[in-house]
TORPAMAR-976398 format. One record per residue: x, y, z of N, C-alpha, C in turn. Coordinates in steps of 0.1 Angstrom, whole numbers, plus 5000, padded with zeros to 4 digits. Layout:
BEGIN
XYZXYZXYZ
...
***
This chain:
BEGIN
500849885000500050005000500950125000
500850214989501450354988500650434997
501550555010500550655012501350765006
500350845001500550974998500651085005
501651125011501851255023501251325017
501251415003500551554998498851545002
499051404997497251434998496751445017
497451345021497351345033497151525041
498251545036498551725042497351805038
497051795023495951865016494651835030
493851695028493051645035492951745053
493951755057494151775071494451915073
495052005060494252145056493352155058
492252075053491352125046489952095056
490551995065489451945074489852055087
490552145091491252215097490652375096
490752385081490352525076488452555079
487752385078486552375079486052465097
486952425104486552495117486752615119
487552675111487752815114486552895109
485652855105484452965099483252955108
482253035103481153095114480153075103
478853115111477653085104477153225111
476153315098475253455105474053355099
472853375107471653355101470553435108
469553465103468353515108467053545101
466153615104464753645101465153815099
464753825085464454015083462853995080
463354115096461054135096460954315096
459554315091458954495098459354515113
459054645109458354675127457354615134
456354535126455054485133455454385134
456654295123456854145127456854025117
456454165106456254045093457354035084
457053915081458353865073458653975062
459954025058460654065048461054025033
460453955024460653855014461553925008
462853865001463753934992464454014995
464954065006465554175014466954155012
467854215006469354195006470154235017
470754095023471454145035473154115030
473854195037475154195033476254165047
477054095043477754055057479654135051
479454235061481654285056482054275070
483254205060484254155071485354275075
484954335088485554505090486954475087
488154355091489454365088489954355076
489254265067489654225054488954335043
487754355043486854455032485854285029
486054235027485354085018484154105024
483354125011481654105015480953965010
479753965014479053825014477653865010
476753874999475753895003474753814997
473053755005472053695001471053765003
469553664998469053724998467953635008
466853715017465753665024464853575015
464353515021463453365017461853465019
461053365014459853385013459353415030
459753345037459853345050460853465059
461753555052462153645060463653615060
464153425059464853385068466053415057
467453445065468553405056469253335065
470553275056471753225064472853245056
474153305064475253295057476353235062
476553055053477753005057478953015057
480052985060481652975056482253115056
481453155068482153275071483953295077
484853375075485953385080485653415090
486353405101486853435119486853575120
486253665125486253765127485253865130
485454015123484654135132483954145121
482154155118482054185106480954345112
480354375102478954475099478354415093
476754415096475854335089474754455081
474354445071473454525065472254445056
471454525058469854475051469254595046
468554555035467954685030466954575020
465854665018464554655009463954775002
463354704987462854864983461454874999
461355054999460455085008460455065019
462355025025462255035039463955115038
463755165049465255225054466255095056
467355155049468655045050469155005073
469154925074469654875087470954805083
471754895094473254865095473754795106
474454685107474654645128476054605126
476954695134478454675133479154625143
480254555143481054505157480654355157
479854325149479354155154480854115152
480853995163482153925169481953795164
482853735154482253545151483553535151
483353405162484853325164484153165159
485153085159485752935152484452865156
483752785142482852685148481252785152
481352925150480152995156478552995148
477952975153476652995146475353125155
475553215146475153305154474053385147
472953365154471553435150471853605151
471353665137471253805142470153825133
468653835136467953955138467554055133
466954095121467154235114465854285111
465554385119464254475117464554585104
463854645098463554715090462554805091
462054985092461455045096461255085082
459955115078459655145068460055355060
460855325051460855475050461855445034
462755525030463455495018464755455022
465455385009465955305014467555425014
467555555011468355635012468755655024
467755665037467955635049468355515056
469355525063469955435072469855415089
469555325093468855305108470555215108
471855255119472855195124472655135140
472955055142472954925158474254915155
475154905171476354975174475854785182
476854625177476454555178477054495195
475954445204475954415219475554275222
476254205208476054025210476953995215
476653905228477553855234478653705231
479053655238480053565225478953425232
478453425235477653315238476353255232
476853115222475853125215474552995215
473053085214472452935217471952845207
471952855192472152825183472752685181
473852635188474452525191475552545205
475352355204476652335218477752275212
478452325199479652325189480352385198
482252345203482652405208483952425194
484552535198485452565186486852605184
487952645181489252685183488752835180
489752925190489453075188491353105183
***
């Protein structure tokens, strides 16, 4: 039996690099509570610039996987609502972290900013992770 060290290394890269990333997901709703369909949310990563963006589900809900380790700002916007900005979110190794995004109805030239006050503790999962 031949082993292959390259592949081996590659493999143990690559199952390695899998832990270092984060998960954002949530529900973009109104102010009364209702679901947001189609709403573009954007995820930047404040150290690098690298943006990420999806879009809301029929249901409000988004998720964004394979996030890098780090500090981001999250943004949502819809036509006919004011753009929402939330900065400082913290994602460390293995995180899956719910955030949240209301939308107040107005244009979307206007910006509503959340200066972000998530704690590193997450209930989402009992994943524990390398930081």
């Amino acid at each position: 039996m031949r082993i292959y060290p390259s592949l081996f290394l590659l493999t143990a890269m690559t199952l390695s690099a899998q832990f270092d990333n984060a998960v954002i997901l949530g529900t973009v709703r109104d102010a009364k509570g209702g679901a947001i369909a189609g709403a573009t949310i954007t995820a930047r990563n404040e150290n690098t610039g690298e943006q990420r963006t999806v879009q809301s589900n029929a249901s409000g809900y988004y998720v964004m996987p394979n996030l890098i380790v780090g500090t981001y700002s999250l943004s949502a916007e819809a036509n006919g609502f004011k753009k929402s900005v939330q900065t400082g979110i913290s994602l460390s190794s293995s995180m899956r972290l719910s955030v949240d995004l209301e939308l107040s109805v107005g244009s979307v030239t206007e910006t509503v900013e959340i200066k972000a006050q998530i704690g590193l503790v997450q209930a989402e999962s009992a994943v524990v992770g390398r930081t």
